[in-house]
Every structure is written in structure tokens, then in C-alpha cells.
N, C-alpha and C positions, 0 to 999 in steps of 0.2 A: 086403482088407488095407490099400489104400490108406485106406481111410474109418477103418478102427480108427486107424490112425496120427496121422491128421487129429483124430480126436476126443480122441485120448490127448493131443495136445498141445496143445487148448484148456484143457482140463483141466488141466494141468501150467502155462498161462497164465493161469488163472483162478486155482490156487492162487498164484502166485508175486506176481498181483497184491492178492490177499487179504493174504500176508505182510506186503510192502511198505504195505501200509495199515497196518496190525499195528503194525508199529517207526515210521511215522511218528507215530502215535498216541500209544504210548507211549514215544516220544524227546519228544512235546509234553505228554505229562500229567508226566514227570519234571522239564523242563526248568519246568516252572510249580508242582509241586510241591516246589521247593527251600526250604529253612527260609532266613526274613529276618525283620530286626530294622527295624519303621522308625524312623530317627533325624531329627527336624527341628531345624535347625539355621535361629538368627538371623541378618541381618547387622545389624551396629551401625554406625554411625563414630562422627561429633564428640555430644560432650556438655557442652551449655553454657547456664548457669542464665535467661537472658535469652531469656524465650518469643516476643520479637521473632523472632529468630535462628533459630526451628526452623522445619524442612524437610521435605524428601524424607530428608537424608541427617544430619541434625542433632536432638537432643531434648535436652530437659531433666534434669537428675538424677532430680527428680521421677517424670518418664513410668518413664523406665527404673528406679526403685523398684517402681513399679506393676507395674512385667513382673515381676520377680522375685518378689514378693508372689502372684503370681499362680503364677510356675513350682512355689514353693513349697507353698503351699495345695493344688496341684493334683496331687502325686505326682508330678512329674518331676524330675531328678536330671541336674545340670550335669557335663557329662564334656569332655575334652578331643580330640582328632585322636588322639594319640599313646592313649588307652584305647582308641579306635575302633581302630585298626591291630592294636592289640594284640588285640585282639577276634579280628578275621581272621585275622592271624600266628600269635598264640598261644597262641589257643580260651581267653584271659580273659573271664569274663563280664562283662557290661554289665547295669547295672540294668531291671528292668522296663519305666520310661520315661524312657530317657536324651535328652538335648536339648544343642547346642552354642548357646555366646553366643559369636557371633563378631564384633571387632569390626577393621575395616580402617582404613591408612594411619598407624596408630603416634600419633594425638593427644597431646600432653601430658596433656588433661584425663582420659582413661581412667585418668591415674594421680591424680589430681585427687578424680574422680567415683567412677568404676568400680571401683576398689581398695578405698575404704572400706566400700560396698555387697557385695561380695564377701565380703570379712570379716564383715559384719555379716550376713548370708544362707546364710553356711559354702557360699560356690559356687565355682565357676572359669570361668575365659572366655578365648580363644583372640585375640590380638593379632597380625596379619601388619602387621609394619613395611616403609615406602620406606626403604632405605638412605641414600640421597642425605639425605635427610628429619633421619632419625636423627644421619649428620655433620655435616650441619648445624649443629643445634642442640647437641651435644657440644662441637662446638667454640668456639660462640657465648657457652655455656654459660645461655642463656635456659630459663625455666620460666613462662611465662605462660599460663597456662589456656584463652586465648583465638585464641592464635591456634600457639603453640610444639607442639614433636614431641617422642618423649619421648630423653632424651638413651641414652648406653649405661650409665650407672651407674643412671639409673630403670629400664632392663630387665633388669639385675642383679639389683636389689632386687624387683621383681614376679616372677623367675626363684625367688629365694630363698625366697618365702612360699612359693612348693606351690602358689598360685590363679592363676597365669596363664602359658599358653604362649605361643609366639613361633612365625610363620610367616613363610615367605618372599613379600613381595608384590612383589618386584624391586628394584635396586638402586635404577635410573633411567629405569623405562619407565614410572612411573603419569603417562603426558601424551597427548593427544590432539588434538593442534595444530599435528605436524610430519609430518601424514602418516600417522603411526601411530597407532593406536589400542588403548595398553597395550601386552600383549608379545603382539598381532594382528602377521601377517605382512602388508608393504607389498604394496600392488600394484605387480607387477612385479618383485619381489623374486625371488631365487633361492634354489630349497633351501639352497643351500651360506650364502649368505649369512645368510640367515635365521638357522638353525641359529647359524652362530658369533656372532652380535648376541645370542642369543637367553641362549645358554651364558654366552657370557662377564658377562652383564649378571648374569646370578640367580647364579652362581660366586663372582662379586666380591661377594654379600651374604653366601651362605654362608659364604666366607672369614671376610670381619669377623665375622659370628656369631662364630665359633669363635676368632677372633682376642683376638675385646672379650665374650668370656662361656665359652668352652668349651663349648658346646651349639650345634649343627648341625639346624635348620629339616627337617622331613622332612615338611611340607606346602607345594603349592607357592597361592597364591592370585592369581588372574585378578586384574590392574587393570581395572575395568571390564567384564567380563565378556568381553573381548576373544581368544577364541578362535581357532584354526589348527588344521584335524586336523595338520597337520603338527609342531605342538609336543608332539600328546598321546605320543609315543614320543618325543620328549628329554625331556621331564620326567623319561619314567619312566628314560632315563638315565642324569639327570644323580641318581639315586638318591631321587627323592620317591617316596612311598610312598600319599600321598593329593594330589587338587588340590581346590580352590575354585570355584566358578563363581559364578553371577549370575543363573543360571533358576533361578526356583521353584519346589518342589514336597519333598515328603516325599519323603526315603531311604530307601531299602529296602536295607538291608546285608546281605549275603550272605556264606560262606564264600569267595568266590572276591573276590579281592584287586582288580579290574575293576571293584566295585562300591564304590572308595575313590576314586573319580578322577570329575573334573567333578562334586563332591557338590552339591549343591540348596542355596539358601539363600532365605529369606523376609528383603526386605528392612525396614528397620525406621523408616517415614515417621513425622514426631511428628502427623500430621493422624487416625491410624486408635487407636480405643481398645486398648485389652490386650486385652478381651474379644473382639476383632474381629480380631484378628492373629493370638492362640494357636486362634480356632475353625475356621482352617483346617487345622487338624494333626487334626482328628478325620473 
């Protein structure tokens, strides 16, 4: 009796480990069979006609024609944050092969350069402004292509056409000189602390958005690529709905809203061809 019992509950141990392999199995062939979009997204910043001057983080009108001649010729289709979101939220479709042009720190010349090429290309491109940046120059009321930011009546005006959105890149954190590193938590800093440094600085952007335009930022954009896992749950918050990062690689968008946050960006150096930037997205 003893032995039937012994053997009945290997048996009943055999099967229960069978199971267990069962649902690990297919808990992993479901979680890798989920439908994605992948979305590659540029980073851009300064654009300025003097091939002296370009960089890592700087190119010419020129180059940046050459990208979009290329976006174009090639079947992809310029979308914004806000089509992305809605993608997720609202089961809107996204073209075939959608691609964001994103360009950081708010330059005058984007309204310069990047405005006219937009128009003439029928694209759109995504602008996260410094606040600081932006008062700045409003108040100064300068428009120099070369070295000015864009004031709040040029973000109106690029608001107005339909071709460019506006992100939040902080108020007054894009520095890296005092310790901190963007809106990177200090060392030694305190949750608490952090937190309200953190809040209050991107708050005081989104106010002014909505202050000096009526439209409220619902992307949040890394200075720097300056990370905290501790920021990834105030962002979500303080109500952003996508963030920005600084590591490379192709997005894979999914129905589940997690796959809008730290998105990937290829940055945009004037040293590497068009041909050699967009062959990484294949």
C-alpha cells in the first residue's frame, strides 16, 4: 500500500512539474508574441549653415535636407509623440513606416532651418524646449540664428502650422556643472528631495506652456540622457505620457503604454552620411 502511494505521488509530481513547464512556456511564447510597431526616432539639435561649426551635436541645413530626401524617397512618414500615444491609447493607426525627427534644446535656427524644410518635405518634427532658454530670449526679444533660442511667439507660430510639436526638456536642469547631471538625481540626495527639485523644475515649464500657448507638453525629454529610476514614476506622475532618452536603438511599440517611456533615439552627428545613419534602422 505503502509503495502504490509512494509511486501515485511521483506521478502526480511528474505531472504537476510537466504543467509548470506548460504555462512557463507558453506565459513566454505569449509575452514574445505580442504585436509591435518599431518606431526610429532621430535626435537633432543646432542647425547652422557654417560647416566650420558642425559636430557631434550640430549640422548644416544641407545635411539635414539630405535626411529628409532620403526619409522621403525611402517610404517613411514623419509622426509626432502625440500620434505615437494616441497609437497606444487610442488604437489610431500609424503608418507603415512611421519615424520621429526630434530635435532638442529649443535653437532659434530650427525655426530658421527646420521650418522651411518641413514645409517644403510636407513633414513634422518634435522640439523639446529649456524653459529658462525660451524666457530668456522672449524677453530679450533676440532672433539670431546663431547663437538665440526660440522666443514663445516663434513656438506659437510653429504650434499654428500643424508641423511641429513642443516637449517638455525642463525648465532649468539642462547643466551639468553643479553637480548634477540634467534632471539625474545628486549623490546623496534624498528621495524627498529629489522628487520636489525634480517636480517643481518641469511644473514650472508646463505652467508657462499653457500660460504662453494653451498646450501642455505630455512628453517628458532627458537633458542629457541623465537618468534616475527614481524619476521614471514622477514623470509618470506628474502626467507625461511618453519620455525621451539618449540610448540608441529602434522602438518596438506595443499596446501596453510602458513601451512609451525612455524611447530610443539615434543621435544626429554631421561627421556620419544619411546613408549610414538611416542603415541602422534596418
Amino acid at each position: 500500500m505503502k509503495i502504490k502511494v509512494f509511486k501515485l505521488a511521483h506521478i502526480l509530481l511528474f505531472l504537476f512539474v510537466l504543467i509548470f513547464i506548460f504555462v512557463l512556456l507558453f506565459s513566454f511564447v505569449f509575452a514574445n508574441s505580442e504585436e509591435y510597431i518599431k518606431v526610429p526616432i532621430i535626435m537633432y539639435h543646432s542647425i547652422l549653415k557654417d560647416p566650420a561649426r558642425s559636430n557631434k551635436y550640430t549640422i548644416t541645413p544641407a545635411v539635414l535636407e539630405e535626411d529628409l530626401k532620403y526619409i522621403k524617397a525611402n517610404g517613411y512618414e514623419t509622426i509626432t509623440i502625440s500620434d505615437l500615444t494616441s497609437y497606444v491609447y487610442d488604437d489610431k493607426p500609424l503608418p507603415p513606416k512611421p519615424i520621429i525627427l526630434t530635435f532638442d534644446d529649443g535653437h532659434y535656427n530650427n525655426y530658421g532651418y527646420l521650418y522651411p524644410l518641413l514645409e517644403k518635405y510636407d513633414m513634422k518634427a518634435v522640439i523639446s524646449i529649456v524653459g529658462s532658454y525660451t524666457d530668456k530670449f522672449s524677453e530679450t526679444d533676440e532672433a539670431n540664428l546663431n547663437y538665440s533660442y526660440l522666443r514663445w511667439k516663434d513656438i506659437n507660430e510653429l504650434i499654428s502650422s500643424g508641423r511641429v510639436e513642443f516637449q517638455n526638456h525642463t525648465y532649468n536642469l539642462h547643466d551639468n556643472t553643479h553637480g548634477r547631471i540634467g534632471a539625474k538625481k545628486k549623490k546623496g540626495e534624498s528621495d524627498d528631495e529629489y522628487k520636489k527639485i525634480l517636480e517643481e523644475d518641469i511644473n514650472k515649464l508646463q505652467n508657462e506652456f499653457k500660460e504662453n500657448t494653451g498646450y501642455v507638453p505630455t512628453c517628458f525629454t532627458y537633458p542629457f540622457g541623465g537618468i534616475s529610476n527614481s524619476s521614471l514614476d514622477i514623470i509618470k506622475e506628474l502626467g507625461f505620457k511618453a519620455s525621451l532618452s539618449c540610448e540608441e536603438g529602434i522602438n518596438k511599440i506595443t499596446k501596453n503604454p510602458n513601451s512609451l517611456y525612455l524611447l530610443k533615439r539615434y543621435n544626429r552627428p554631421s561627421y556620419v552620411s544619411t546613408y549610414n545613419i538611416f542603415k541602422k534602422f534596418n
